[in-house]
N, C-alpha and C positions, 0 to 999 in steps of 0.2 A: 504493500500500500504506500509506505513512507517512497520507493521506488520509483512507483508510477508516479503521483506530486511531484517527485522532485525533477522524472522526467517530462512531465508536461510543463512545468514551471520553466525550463531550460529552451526546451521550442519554443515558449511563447517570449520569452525573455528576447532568443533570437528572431524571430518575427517581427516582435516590435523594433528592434534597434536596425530590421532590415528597413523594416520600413519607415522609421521615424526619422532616418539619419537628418540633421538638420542643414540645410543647404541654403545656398545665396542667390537671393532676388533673381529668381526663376532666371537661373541661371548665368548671372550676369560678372560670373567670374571669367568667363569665355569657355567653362569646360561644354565638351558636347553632351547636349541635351536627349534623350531615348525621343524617340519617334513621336509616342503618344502625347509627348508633356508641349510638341510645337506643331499639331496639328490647328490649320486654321479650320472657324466656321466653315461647316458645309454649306454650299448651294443653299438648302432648304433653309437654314438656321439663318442665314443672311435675307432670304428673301422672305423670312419670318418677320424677323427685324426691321425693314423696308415698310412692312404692310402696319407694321404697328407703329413706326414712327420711332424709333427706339437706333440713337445712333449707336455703331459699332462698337467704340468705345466710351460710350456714357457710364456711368454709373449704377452698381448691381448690386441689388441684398438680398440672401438669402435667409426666407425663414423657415422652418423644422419643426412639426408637427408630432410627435410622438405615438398619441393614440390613435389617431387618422395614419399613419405611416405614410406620409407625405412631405417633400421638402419642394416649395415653390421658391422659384427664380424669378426675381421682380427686377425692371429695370428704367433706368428714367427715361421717358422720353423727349423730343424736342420742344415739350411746356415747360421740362424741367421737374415735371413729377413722376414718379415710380406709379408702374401699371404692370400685372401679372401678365410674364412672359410666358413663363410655361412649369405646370407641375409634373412632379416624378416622384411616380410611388417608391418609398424607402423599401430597401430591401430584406432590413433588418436591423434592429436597434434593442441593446440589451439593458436589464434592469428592472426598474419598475416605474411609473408615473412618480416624478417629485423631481428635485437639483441633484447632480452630486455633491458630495458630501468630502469622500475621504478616499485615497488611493485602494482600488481592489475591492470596490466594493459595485463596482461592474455600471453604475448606474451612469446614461450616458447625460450631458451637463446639458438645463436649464439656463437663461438668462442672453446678455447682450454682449457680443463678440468684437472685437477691431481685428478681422486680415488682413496684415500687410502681405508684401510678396515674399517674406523670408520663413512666412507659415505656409508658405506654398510648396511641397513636395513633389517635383517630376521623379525621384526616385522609389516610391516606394513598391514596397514588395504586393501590398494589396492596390497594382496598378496604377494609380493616383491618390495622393491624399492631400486635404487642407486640415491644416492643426486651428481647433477654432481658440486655441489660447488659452484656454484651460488651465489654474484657474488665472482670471482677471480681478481687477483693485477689489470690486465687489466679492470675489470668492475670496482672495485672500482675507480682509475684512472682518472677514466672519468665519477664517479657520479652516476654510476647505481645502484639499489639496488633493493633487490626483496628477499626472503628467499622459499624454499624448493621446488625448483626446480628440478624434478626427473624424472625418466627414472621408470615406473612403471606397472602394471599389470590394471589389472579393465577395459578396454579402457576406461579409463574416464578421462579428461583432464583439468584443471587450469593454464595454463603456464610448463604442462609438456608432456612428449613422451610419453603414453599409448599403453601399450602393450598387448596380451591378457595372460591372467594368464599361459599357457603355456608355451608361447615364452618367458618370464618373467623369468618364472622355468627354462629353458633353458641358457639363456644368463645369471642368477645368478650363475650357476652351473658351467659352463665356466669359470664366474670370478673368483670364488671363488678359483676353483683348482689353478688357476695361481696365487692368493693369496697367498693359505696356502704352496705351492711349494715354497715362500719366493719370489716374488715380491713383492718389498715394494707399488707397484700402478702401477694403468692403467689407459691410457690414452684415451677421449671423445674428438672427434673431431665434433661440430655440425655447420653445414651448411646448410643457408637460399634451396641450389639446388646443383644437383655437378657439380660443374664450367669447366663446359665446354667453351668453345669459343660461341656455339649456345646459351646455355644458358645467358652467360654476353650479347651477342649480342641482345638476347630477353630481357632484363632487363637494359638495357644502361642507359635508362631514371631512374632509380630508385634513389632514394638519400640516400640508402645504397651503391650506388656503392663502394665508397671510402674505406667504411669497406669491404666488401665482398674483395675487390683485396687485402686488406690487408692479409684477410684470406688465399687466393688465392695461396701467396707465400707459407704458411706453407703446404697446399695444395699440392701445385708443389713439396718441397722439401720431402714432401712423396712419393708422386705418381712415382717421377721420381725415387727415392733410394730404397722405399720399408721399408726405416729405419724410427723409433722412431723420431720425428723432437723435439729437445728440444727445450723448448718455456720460451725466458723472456719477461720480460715487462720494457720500459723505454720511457718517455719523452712522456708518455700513449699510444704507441705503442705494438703493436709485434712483437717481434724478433726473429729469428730462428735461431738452433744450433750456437749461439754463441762462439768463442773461443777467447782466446786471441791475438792479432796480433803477427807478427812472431820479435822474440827477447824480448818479453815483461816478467818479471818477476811477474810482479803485478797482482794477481787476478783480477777476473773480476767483478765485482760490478754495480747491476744493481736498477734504482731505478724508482718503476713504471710512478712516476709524476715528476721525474727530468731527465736534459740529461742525453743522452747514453754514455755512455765509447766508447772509441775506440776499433772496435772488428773486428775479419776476420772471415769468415766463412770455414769449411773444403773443402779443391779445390776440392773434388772428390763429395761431395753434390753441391755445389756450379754450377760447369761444368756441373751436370747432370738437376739439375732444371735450369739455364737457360738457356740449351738446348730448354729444355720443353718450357719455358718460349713466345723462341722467335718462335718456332712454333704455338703455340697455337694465339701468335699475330694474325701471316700472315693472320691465320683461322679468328680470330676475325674480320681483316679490309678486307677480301672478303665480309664475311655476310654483314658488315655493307653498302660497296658499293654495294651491291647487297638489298638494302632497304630493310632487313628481318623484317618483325612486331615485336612491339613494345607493349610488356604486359602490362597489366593497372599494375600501381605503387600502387592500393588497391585492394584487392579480394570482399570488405564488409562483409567477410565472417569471422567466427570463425573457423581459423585452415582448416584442412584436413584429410582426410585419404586417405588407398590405398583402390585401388577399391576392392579387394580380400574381403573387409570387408561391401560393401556398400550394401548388401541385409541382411545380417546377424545384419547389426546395422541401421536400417534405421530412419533416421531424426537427425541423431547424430551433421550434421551440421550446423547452423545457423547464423544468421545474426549479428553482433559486434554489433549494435546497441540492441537487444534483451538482452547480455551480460553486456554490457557496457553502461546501460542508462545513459543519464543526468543525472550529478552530484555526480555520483559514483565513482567522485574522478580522474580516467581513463579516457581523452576526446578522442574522436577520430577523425580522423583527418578530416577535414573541405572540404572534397572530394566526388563528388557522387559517389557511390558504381558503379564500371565497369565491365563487364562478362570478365572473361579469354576468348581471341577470336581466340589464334594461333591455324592453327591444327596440328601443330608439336608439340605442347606443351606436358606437364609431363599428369597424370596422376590424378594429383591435378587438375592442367586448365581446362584438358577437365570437370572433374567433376564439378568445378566452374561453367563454362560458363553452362551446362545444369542444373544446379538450377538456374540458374538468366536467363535461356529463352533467350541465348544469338544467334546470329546470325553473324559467324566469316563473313559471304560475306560483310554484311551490316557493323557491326558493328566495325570492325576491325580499328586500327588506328596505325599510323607509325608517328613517334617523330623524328624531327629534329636532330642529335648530333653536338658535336662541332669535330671536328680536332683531335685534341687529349683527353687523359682520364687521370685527377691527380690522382694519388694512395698516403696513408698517411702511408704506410709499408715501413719499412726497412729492407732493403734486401741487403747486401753487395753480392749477390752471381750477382747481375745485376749490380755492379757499371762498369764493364769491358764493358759492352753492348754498341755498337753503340746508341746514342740517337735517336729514332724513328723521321724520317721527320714527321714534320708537315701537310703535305699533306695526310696523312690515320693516322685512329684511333689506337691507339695504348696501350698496359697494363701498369700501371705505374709502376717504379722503385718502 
């Protein structure tokens, strides 16, 4: 037993450093580049681009969906605003719904990413990878640690987004041109689900709540503008497009584990996300009075995929406990493994609940909430906002 560990522990050790090796701005030391990592836009992919107004090299974010197993490529086009280019179901991503936390504990990272080109991988062993940076000011922060955590090819997964070697070639390809065009970096937006009002509704009980609605605002101040959300970190929060208040000289200084500076946000972001904001409430405390079920808080499961993938890769998902034995450092949490029961649910759940032989009639269960919901984000763009009554649920400031 101690055998096998230490011989699986030694492949993967070598995997990763095959494929992690860290390398210079997509090559710009002049060594030669493999094939894949300087392939241009196909035909299709340019005359995609053409039809949507999205120049070449413009500007690209990608965001990452976990329980949908989807990563969408958004990109600005010539207004200046980011408009979905094109999604690509994931092919595999390990762990469980929530942030990571801590090295080896498989779960792949939550939260707001900076690519530059020197996280860019043409080397690695699972075909292509991008290091989304793993952790950042925010994970440091608040203790978390973990290394080479990537958005990759192979569908093979460790605490990363597995993609299949094509879609990989593709969304490198993508990045790149918005690279070498002189973006200094792109931005990774990853999220546990995309927070919809149904979905926080399904997930209420979770004890990521707190972070998710933190994300949530950076979330809204995309969704609703379409813009770039600059992202700091202070007093181990996140903070979106910060500026400075109105009359202020002083730069703005932001320090990830100490307080916040005094800061406004731009009234034309600000107005449009909590527009968003206080609709997406209203949506929120119907569900909630309307008792919509209540997701189990653990899947027992390692990670997900999209269904697109589950005949072609079959047995790919298994059980945390099979991953994460006793004593491997990683415990898991002290919970019996529960089926995904909603039938509205993503596409993950449903797959969930039919490995674990679930039965939504039977099995199904609806959690208490309280009144209200405390959120740990700051967001000056809600401080104008009427205080939600205490009588229905409500998103936090």
């Amino acid at each position: 037993m101690i055998c096998a560990k230490l011989v699986r522990a030694l492949v993967l050790s070598a995997a990763f450093a095959g494929a992690l090796t860290p390398v210079r701005c997509l090559g710009e030391d002049g060594n030669q580049l493999p094939e894949n990592a300087t392939k241009e836009l196909s035909p299709e992919l340019l005359s995609l681009l053409r039809q949507k107004k999205m120049p070449k090299h413009s500007p690209i974010i990608l965001r990452v969906f976990k329980e949908e197993a989807e990563l969408e490529v958004w990109k600005q086009d010539t207004t200046g605003h980011f408009q979905i280019f094109n999604t690509y179901p994931i092919c595999r991503w390990s762990g469980d719904l929530g942030p990571k936390l801590h090295e080896g504990d498989r779960q792949t990272p939550e939260g707001f990413y900076t690519i530059t080109p020197k996280l860019m991988n043409p080397n690695s062993n699972f075909y292509l990878a991008i290091n989304t940076g793993f952790p950042n000011a925010f994970d440091k922060a608040n203790d978390r640690d973990g290394t080479f955590l990537m958005i990759h090819g192979d569908c093979s997964s460790s605490g990363c987004y597995a993609m299949t070697d094509e879609q990989i070639g593709e969304i490198y390809a993508l990045e790149r041109a918005s690279l070498l065009g002189g973006q200094p970096s792109f931005q990774i937006q990853a999220y546990p689900f995309r927070l919809t009002p149904a979905n926080l509704a399904r997930h209420r009980t979770n004890p990521n709540m707190d972070f998710w609605k933190m994300l949530k605002i950076g979330n809204d101040h995309f969704e609703a503008t379409h813009l770039q959300p600059k992202v700091e970190v202070c007093n181990r929060r996140y903070v979106f497009d910060a500026q400075p208040p109105a009359n202020s000289t002083n730069p703005l200084v932001f320090d990830p584990a100490g307080h916040c500076p005094a800061f406004a946000v731009n009234p034309k972001i600000a107005r449009a996300a909590l527009a968003k904001k206080r609709a997406d409430e209203v949506e929120y405390a119907q569900l909630v009075k309307d008792n919509v079920p209540v997701a189990p808080i653990y899947s027992g499961l390692d990670g997900g995929m999209n269904e697109v993938f589950l005949a072609r890769f079959p047995g790919k998902i298994v059980s945390l406990a099979i991953v994460l034995p006793p004593g491997s450092g990683s415990e898991l949490p002290q919970l019996p493994a529960v089926p995904w029961t909603d039938n509205e649910g993503s596409l993950a759940n449903r797959f969930f609940g039919a490995l674990l032989g679930s039965n939504p009639a039977s099995q199904r269960h609806v959690a208490s909430t309280d009144s209200t919901m405390q959120g740990r984000g700051a967001d000056p763009a809600t401080t104008a906002s009427t205080a939600a009554p205490t009588t229905r649920p409500a998103f936090p400031d």
